[in-house]
N, C-alpha and C positions, 0 to 999 in steps of 0.2 A: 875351611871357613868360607873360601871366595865360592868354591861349587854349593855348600851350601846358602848363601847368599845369592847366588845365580837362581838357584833352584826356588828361595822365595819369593823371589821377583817377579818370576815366572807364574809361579803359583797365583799371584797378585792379581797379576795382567788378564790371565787367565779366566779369573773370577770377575775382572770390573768388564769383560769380553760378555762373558755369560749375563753378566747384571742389565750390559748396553742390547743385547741383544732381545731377552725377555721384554724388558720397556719397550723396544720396537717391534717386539709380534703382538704385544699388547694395545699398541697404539693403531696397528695393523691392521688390527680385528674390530677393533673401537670404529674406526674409519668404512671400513668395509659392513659393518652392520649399519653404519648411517646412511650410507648410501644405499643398502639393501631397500631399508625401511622406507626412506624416499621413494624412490621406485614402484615400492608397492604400493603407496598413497596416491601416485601419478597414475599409478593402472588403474586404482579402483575409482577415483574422479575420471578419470576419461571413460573408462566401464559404464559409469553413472552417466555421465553425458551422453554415452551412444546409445544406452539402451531407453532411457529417459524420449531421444529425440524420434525415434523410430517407434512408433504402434502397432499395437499388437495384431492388425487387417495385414499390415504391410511383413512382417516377419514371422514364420511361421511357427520359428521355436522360440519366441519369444520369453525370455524367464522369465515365469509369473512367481516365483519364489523368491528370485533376486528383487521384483520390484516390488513384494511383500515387507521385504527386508530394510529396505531403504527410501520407502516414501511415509510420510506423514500418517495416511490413508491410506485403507482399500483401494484398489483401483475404481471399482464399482464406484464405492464414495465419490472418488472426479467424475466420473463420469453422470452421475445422477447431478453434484454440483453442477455442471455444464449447461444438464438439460435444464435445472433451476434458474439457471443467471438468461440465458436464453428465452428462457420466459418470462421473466422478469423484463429483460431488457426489449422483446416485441411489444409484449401488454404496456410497458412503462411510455416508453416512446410515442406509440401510437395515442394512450392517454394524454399526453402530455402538450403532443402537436393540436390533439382536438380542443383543448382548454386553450393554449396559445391564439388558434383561430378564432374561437368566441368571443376573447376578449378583444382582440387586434378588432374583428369586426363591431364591437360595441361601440354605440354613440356616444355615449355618456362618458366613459376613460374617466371614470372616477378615482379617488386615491387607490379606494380598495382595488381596483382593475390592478391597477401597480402593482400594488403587492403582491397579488397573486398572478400576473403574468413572472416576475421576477422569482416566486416559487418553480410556477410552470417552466419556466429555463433553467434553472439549476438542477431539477429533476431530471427534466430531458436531456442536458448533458451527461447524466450520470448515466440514465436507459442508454443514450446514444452510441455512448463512445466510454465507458467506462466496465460498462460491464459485458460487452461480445467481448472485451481484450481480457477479461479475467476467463471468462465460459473457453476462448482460448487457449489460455493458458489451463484453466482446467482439463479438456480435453487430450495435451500434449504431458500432462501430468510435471508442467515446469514452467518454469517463466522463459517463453524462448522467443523473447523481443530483444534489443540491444539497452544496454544500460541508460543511456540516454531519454528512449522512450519512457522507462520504467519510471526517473526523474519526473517526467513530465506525467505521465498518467497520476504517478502518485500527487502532486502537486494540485492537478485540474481537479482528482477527485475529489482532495482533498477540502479546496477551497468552497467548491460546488456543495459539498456534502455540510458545510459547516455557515455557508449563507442561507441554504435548505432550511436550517435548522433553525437558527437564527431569525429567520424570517417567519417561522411557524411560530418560537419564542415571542416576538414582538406583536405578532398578531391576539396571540395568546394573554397576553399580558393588556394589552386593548380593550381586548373584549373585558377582561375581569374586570378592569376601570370604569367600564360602564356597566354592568352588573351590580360590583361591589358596592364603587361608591358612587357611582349616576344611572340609581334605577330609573329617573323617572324620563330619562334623555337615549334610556338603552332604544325607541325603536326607529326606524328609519337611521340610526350613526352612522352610517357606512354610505348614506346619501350624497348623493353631488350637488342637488338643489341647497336653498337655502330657505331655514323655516325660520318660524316666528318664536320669540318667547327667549327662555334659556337654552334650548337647543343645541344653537349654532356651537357651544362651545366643546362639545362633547363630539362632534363632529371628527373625521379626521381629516384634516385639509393638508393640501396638495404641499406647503411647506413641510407639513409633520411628516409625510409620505417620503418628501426627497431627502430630509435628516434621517430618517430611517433606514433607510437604501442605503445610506451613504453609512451610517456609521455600520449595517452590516455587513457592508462587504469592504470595510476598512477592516472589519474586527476578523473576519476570515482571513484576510491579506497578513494579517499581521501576527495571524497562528502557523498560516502556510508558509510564510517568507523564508523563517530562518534558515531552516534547511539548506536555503541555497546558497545562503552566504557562510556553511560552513558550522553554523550553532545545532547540533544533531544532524541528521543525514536518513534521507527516503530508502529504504531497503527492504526485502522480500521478506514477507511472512511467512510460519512455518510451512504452511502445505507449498508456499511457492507458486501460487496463482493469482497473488496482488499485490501491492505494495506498502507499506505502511511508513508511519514518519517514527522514529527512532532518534534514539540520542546514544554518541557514544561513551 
């Protein structure tokens, strides 16, 4: 009875031996393919990163299959985008300065001048400085600024692009007022002098000018702001050549 009780005991032991042991080549293996798979995600984002940052003049065997694979677009695509932001961004610029001097040089600085030098700037920052850093990044076929700038580009664009707008809105909205409903005041509105009659009131004067100015580039400030205190967040667009404003 006692060797046969020895002998189940053993038997016992034996089996919760076998039991501890399987859970630990299970757990083994569990472990060892997580770290596998790690690994392989570290290779192929750093893969992505070297081969992204180096072009195809400068290496010879560049994979044109791998960057098939893994960008948004064609390469051709960035690269024609490139040449487009680039032209965009001489012809813009260059338009933009010439309209700035004409007005700067006018005597008169009437409201409408305002307006449309305040256009002519948010334009010309966009030609200026907004779009050689996308044509950039297109070319590089990646955003390869520091996160920082990204922040900051996205925001300037964003502002700019939204006073732009805004200010074509308000002007727009002007004109139809005196169209719509002051036909008989629509000619000369936009004048600096002062006429006779009912005129004067259809006018835009230099108050309605600066509440204008003011509420649109409050009302930009105040679409672009949040982001930075945290309410959504600036981050890269698909193709990876600009920035956009996001929520998370």
């Amino acid at each position: 009875m006692a060797i046969f009780a020895n002998s189940s005991t053993s038997a016992g032991g034996s089996g919760d031996t076998s039991a501890n042991f399987s859970a630990g080549a299970v757990l083994l293996r569990f472990i060892l393919d997580l770290v596998k798979e790690q690994r392989h995600q570290s290779e192929t984002l750093i893969g992505r990163d070297q081969v992204i940052a180096t072009n195809t003049s400068a290496t010879p065997d560049f994979d044109q299959e791998w960057m098939a694979q893994h960008l948004l677009m064609p390469i051709w695509a960035y690269q024609l985008a490139a040449a487009y932001l680039i032209f965009i961004s001489v012809l813009g610029l260059f338009m933009n300065i010439v309209v700035v001097l004409v007005i700067v040089n006018d005597p008169q600085k009437s409201p409408l001048n305002w307006m449309l030098l305040n256009l002519a700037c948010s334009d010309g920052m966009i030609a200026g400085f907004g779009t050689p850093i996308s044509a950039a990044a297109a070319l590089q076929y990646n955003w390869p600024f520091s996160d920082e700038l990204c922040v900051a580009y996205a925001m300037i664009m964003s502002t700019a692009g939204i006073g732009s707008i805004t200010t074509l809105t308000a002007l727009a909205l002007w004109r139809c007022q005196l169209v719509v409903y002051c036909p008989a005041n629509r000619s000369g509105a936009f004048a600096n002098h002062h006429s006779g009659g009912g005129g004067g009131s259809a006018k835009l004067g230099r108050v309605q000018a600066a509440v204008l100015l003011t509420l649109i580039w409050s009302y930009a400030l105040a679409v672009t702001c949040p982001p930075l205190f945290g309410w959504g967040r600036y981050d890269r667009e698909a193709a990876h050549i600009s920035e956009v404003d996001g929520t998370d």
